[in-house]
PDB file of N, CA, C and O in Angstrom:
ATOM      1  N   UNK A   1      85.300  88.488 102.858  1.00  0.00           N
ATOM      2  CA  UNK A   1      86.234  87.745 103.675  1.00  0.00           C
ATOM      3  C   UNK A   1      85.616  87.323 104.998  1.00  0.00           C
ATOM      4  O   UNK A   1      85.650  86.111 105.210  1.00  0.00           O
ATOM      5  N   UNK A   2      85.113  88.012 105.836  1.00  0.00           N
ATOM      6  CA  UNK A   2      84.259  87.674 106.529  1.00  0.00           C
ATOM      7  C   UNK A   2      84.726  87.363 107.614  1.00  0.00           C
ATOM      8  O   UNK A   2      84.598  86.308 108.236  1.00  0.00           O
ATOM      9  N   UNK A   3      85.588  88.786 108.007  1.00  0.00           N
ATOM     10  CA  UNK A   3      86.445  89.024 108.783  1.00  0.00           C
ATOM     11  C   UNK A   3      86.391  90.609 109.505  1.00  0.00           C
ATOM     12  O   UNK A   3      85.905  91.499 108.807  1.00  0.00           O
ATOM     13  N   UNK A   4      86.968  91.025 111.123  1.00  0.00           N
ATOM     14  CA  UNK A   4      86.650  91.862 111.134  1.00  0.00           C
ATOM     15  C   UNK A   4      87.700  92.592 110.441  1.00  0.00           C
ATOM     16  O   UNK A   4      88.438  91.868 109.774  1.00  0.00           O
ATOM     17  N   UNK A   5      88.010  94.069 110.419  1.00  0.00           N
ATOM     18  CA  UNK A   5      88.813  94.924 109.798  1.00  0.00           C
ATOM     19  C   UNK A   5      90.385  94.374 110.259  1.00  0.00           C
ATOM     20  O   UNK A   5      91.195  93.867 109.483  1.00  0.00           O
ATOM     21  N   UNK A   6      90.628  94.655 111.983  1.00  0.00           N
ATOM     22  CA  UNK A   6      91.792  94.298 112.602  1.00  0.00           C
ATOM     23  C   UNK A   6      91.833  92.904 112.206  1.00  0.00           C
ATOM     24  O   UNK A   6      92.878  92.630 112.797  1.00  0.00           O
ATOM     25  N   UNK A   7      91.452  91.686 111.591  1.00  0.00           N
ATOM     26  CA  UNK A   7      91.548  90.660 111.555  1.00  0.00           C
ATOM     27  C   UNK A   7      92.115  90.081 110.220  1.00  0.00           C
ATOM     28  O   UNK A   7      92.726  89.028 110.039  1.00  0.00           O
ATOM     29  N   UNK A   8      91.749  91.050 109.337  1.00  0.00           N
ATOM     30  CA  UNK A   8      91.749  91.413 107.740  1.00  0.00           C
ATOM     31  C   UNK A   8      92.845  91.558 107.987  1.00  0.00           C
ATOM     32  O   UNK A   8      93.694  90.667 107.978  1.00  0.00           O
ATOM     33  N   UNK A   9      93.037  92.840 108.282  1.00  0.00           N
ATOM     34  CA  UNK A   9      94.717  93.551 108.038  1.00  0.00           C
ATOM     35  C   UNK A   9      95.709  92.543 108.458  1.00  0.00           C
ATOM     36  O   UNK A   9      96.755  92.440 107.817  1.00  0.00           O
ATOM     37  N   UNK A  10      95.414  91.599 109.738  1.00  0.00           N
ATOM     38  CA  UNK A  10      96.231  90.956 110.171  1.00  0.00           C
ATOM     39  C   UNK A  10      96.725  90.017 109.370  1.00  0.00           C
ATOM     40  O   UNK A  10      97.897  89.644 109.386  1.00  0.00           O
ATOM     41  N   UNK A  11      95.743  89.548 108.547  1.00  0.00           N
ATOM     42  CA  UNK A  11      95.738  88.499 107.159  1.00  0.00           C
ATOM     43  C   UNK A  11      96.580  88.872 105.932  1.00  0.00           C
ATOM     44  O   UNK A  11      97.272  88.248 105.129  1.00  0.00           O
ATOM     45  N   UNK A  12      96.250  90.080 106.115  1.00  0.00           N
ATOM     46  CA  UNK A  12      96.992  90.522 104.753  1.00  0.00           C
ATOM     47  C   UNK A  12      98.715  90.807 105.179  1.00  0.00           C
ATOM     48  O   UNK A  12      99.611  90.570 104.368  1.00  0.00           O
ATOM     49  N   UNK A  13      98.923  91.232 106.272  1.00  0.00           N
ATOM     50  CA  UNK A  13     100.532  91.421 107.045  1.00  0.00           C
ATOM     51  C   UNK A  13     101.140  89.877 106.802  1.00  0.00           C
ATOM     52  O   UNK A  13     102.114  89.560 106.120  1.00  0.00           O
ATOM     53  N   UNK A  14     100.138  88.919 107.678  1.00  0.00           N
ATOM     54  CA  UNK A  14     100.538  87.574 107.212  1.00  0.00           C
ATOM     55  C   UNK A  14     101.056  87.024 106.169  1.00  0.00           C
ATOM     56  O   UNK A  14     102.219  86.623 106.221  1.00  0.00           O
ATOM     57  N   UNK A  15     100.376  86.910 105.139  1.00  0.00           N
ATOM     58  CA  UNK A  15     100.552  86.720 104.178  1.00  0.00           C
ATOM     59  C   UNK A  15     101.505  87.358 102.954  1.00  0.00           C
ATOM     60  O   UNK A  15     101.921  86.720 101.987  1.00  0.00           O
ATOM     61  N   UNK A  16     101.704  88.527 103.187  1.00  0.00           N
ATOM     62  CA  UNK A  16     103.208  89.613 103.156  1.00  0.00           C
ATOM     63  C   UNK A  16     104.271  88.962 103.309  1.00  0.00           C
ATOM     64  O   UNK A  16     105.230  88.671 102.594  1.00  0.00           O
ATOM     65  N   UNK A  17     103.921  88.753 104.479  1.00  0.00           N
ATOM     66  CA  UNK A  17     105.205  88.244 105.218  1.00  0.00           C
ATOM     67  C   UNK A  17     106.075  87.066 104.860  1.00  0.00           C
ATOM     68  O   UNK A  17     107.237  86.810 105.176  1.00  0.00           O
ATOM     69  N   UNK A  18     104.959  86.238 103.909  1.00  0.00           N
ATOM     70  CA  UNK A  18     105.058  84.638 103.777  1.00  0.00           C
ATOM     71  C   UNK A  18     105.642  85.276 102.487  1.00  0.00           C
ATOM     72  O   UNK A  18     106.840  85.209 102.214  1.00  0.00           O
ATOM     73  N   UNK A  19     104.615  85.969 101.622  1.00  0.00           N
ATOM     74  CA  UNK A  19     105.546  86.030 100.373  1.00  0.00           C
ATOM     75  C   UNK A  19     106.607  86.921 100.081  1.00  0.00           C
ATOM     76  O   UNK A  19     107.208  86.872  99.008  1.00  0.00           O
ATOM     77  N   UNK A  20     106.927  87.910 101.177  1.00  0.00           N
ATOM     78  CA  UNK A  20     108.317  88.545 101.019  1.00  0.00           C
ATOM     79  C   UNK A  20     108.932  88.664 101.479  1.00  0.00           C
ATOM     80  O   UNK A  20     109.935  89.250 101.072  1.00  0.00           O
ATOM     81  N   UNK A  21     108.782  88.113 102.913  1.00  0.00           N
ATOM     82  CA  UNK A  21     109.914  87.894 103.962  1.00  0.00           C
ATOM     83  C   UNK A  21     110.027  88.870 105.000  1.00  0.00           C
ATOM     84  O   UNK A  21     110.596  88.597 106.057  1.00  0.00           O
ATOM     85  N   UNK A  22     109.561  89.907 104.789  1.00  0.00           N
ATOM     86  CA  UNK A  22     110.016  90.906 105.401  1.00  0.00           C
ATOM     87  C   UNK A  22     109.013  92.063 104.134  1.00  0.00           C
ATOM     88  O   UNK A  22     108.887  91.961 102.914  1.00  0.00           O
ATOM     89  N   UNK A  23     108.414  93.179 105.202  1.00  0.00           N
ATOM     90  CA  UNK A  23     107.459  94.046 105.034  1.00  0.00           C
ATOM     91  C   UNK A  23     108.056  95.830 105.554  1.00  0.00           C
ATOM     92  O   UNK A  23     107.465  96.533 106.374  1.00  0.00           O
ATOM     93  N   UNK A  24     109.111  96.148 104.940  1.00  0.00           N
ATOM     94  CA  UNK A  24     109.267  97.405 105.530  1.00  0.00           C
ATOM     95  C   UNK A  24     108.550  98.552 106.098  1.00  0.00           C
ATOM     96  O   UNK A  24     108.789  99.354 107.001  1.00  0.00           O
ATOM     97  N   UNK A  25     107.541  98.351 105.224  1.00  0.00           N
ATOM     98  CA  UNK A  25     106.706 100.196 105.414  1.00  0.00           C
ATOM     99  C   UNK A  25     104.882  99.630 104.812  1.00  0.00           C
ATOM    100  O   UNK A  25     104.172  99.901 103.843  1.00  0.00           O
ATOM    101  N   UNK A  26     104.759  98.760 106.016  1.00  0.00           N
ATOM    102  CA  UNK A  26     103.130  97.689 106.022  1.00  0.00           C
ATOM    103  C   UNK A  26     102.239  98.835 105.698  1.00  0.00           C
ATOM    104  O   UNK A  26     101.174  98.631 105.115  1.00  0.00           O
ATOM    105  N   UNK A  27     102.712 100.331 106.131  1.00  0.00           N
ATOM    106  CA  UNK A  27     100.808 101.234 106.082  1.00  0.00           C
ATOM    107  C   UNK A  27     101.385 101.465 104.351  1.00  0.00           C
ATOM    108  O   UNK A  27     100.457 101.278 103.563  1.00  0.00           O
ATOM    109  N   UNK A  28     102.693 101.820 103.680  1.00  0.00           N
ATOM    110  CA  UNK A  28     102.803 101.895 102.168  1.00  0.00           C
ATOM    111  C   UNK A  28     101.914 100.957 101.018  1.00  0.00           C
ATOM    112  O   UNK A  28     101.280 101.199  99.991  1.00  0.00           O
ATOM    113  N   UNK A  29     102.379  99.336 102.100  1.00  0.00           N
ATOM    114  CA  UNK A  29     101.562  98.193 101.343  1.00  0.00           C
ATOM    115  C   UNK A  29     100.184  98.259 101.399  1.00  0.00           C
ATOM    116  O   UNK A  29      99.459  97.881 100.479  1.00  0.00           O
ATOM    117  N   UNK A  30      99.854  98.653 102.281  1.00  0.00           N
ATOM    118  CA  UNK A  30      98.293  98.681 102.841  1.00  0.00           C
ATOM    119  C   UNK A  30      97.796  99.850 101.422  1.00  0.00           C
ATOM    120  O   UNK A  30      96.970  99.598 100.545  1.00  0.00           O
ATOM    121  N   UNK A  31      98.657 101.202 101.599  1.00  0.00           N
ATOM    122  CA  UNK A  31      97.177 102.043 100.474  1.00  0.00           C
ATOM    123  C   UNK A  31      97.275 101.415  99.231  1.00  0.00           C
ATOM    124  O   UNK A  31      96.331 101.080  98.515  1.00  0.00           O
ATOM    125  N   UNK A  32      99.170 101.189  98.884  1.00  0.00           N
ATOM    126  CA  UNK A  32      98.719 100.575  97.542  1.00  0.00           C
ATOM    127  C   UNK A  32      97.579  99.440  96.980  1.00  0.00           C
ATOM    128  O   UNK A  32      97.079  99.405  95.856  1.00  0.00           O
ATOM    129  N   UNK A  33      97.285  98.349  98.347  1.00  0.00           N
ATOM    130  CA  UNK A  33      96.906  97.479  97.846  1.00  0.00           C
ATOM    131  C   UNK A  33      95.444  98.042  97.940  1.00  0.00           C
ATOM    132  O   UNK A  33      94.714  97.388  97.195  1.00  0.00           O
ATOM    133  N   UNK A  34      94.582  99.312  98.792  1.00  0.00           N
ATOM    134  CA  UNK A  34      93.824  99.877  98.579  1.00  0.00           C
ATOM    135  C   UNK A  34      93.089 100.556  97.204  1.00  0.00           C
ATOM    136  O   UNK A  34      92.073 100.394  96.527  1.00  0.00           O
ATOM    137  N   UNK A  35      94.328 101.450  97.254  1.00  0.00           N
ATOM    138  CA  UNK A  35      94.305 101.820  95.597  1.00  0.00           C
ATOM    139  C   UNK A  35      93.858 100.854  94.635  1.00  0.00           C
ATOM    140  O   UNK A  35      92.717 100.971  94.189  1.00  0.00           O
ATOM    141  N   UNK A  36      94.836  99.617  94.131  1.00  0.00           N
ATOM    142  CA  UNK A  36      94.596  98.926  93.435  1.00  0.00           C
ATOM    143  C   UNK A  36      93.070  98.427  93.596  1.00  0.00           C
ATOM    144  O   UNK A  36      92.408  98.334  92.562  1.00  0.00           O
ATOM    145  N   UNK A  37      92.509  98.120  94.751  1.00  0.00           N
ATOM    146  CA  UNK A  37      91.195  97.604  94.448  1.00  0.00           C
ATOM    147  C   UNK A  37      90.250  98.424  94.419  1.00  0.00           C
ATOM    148  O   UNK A  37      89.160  98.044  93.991  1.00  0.00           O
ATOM    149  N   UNK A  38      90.435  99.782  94.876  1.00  0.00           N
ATOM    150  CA  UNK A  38      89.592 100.751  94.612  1.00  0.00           C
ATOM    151  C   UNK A  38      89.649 100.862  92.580  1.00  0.00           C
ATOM    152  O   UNK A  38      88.644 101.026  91.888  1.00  0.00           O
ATOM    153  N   UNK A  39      90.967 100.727  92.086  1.00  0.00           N
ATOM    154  CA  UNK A  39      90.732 100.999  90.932  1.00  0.00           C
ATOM    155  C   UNK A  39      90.106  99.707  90.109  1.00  0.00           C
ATOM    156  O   UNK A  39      89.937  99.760  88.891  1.00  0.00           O
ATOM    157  N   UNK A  40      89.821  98.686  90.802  1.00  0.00           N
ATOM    158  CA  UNK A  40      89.594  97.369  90.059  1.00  0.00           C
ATOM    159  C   UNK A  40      90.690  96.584  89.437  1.00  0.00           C
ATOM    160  O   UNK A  40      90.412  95.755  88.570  1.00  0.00           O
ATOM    161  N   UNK A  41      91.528  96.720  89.697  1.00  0.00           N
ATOM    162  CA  UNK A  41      93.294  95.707  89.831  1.00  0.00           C
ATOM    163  C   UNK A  41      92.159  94.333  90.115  1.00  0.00           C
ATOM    164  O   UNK A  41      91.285  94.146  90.962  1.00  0.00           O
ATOM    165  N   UNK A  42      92.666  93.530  88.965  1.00  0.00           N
ATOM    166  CA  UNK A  42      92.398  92.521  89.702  1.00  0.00           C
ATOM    167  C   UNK A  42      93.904  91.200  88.588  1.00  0.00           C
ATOM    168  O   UNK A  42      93.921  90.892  87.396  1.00  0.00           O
ATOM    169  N   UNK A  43      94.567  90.937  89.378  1.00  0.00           N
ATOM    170  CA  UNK A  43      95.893  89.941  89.450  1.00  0.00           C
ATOM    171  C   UNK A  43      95.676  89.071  88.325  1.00  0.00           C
ATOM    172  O   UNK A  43      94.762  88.249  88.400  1.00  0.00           O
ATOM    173  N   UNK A  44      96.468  89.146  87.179  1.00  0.00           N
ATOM    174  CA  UNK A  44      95.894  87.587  86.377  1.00  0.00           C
ATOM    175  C   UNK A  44      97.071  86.549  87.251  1.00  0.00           C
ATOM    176  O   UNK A  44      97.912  86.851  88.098  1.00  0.00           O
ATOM    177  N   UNK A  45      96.691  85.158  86.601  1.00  0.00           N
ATOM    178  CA  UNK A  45      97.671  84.396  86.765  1.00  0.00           C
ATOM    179  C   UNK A  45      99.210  84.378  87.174  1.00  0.00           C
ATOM    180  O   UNK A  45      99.890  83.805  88.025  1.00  0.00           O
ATOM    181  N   UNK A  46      99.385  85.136  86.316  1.00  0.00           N
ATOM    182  CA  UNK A  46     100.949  85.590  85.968  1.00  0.00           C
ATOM    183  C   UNK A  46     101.906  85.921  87.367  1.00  0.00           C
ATOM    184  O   UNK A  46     102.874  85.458  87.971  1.00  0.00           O
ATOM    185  N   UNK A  47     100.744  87.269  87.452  1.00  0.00           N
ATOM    186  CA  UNK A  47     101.264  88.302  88.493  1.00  0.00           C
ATOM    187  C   UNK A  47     101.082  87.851  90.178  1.00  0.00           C
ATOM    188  O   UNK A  47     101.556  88.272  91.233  1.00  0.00           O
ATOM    189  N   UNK A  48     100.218  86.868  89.833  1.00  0.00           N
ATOM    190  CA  UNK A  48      99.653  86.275  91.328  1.00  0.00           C
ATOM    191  C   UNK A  48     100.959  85.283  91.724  1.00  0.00           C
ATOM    192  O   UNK A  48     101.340  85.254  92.894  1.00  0.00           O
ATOM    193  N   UNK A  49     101.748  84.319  90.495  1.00  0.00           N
ATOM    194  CA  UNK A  49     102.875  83.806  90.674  1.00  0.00           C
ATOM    195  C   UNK A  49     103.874  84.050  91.122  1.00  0.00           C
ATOM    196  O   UNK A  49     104.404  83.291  91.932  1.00  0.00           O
ATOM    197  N   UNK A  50     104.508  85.351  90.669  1.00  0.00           N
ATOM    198  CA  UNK A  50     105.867  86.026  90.294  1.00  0.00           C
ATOM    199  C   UNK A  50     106.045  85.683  91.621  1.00  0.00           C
ATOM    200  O   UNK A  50     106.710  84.716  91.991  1.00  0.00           O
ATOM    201  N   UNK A  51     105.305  86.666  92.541  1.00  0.00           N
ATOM    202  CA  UNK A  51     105.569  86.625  94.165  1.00  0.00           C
ATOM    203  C   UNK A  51     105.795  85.207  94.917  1.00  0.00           C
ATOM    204  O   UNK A  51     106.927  85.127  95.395  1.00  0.00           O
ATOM    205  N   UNK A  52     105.228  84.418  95.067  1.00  0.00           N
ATOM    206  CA  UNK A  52     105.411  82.754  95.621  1.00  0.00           C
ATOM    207  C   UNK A  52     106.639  82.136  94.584  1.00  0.00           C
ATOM    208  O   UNK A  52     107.447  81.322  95.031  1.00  0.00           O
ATOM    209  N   UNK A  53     106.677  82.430  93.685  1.00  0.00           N
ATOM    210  CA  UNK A  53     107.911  81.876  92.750  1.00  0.00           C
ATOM    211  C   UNK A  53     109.516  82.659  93.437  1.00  0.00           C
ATOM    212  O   UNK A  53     110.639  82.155  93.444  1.00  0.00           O
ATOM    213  N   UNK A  54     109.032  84.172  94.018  1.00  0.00           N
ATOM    214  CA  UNK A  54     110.077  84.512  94.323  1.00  0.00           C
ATOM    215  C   UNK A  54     110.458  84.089  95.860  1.00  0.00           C
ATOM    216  O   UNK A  54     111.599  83.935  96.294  1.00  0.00           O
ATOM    217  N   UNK A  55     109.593  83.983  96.365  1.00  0.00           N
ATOM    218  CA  UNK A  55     110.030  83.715  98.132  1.00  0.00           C
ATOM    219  C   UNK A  55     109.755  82.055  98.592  1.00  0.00           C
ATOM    220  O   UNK A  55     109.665  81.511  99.692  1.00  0.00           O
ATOM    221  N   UNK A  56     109.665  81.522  97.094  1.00  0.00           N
ATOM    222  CA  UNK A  56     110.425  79.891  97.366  1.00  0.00           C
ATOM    223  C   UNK A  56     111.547  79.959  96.980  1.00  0.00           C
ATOM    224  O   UNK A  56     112.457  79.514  97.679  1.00  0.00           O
ATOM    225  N   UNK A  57     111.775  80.508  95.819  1.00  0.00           N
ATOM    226  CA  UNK A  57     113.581  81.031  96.079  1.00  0.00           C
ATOM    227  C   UNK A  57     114.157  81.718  97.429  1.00  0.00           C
ATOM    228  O   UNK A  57     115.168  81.276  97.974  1.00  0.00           O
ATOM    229  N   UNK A  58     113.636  82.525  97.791  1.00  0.00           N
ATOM    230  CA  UNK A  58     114.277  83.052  98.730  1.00  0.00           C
ATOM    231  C   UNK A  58     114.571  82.016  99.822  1.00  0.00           C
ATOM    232  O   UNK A  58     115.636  82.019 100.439  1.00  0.00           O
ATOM    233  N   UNK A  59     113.279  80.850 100.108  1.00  0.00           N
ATOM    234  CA  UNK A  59     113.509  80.017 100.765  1.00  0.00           C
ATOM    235  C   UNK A  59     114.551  79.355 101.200  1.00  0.00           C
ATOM    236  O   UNK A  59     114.987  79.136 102.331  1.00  0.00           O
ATOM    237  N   UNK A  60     115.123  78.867  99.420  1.00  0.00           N
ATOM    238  CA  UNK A  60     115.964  77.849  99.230  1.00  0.00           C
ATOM    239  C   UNK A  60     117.054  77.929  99.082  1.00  0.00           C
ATOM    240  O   UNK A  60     117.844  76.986  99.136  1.00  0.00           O
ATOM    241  N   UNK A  61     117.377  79.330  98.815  1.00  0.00           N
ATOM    242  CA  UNK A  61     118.774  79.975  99.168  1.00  0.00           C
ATOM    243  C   UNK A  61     118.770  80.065 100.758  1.00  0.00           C
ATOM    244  O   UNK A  61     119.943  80.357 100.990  1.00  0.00           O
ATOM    245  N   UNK A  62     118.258  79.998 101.722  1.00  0.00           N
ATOM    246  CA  UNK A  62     118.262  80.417 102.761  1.00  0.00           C
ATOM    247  C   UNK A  62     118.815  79.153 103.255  1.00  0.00           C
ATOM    248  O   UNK A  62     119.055  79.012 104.454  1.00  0.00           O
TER     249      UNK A  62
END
């Protein structure tokens, strides 16, 4: 990424934010999304959707 650490994280809160509106418990999101790449998670298609499919709805109800 090519970013520093505090700059990263800030990216990733961002972007949270965009796709869920709201981030209750950011250090929860943070290990999971740790975990997952420590275990080699890597998103097909599908799963990379669900999320932006859901918080343009959320949008548009709004």
């Amino acid at each position: 990424q090519n970013l520093t650490t505090p700059k990263f994280i800030s990216k990733l809160y961002d972007e949270a934010i965009e796709i869920n509106g709201a981030i209750p418990n950011f250090a929860s999101m943070l290990r999971t999304t740790c975990a997952l790449y420590l275990r080699g998670h890597r998103p097909g298609m599908d799963e990379q959707m669900v999320p932006k499919r859901q918080a343009a709805q959320r949008i548009a109800l709004s």
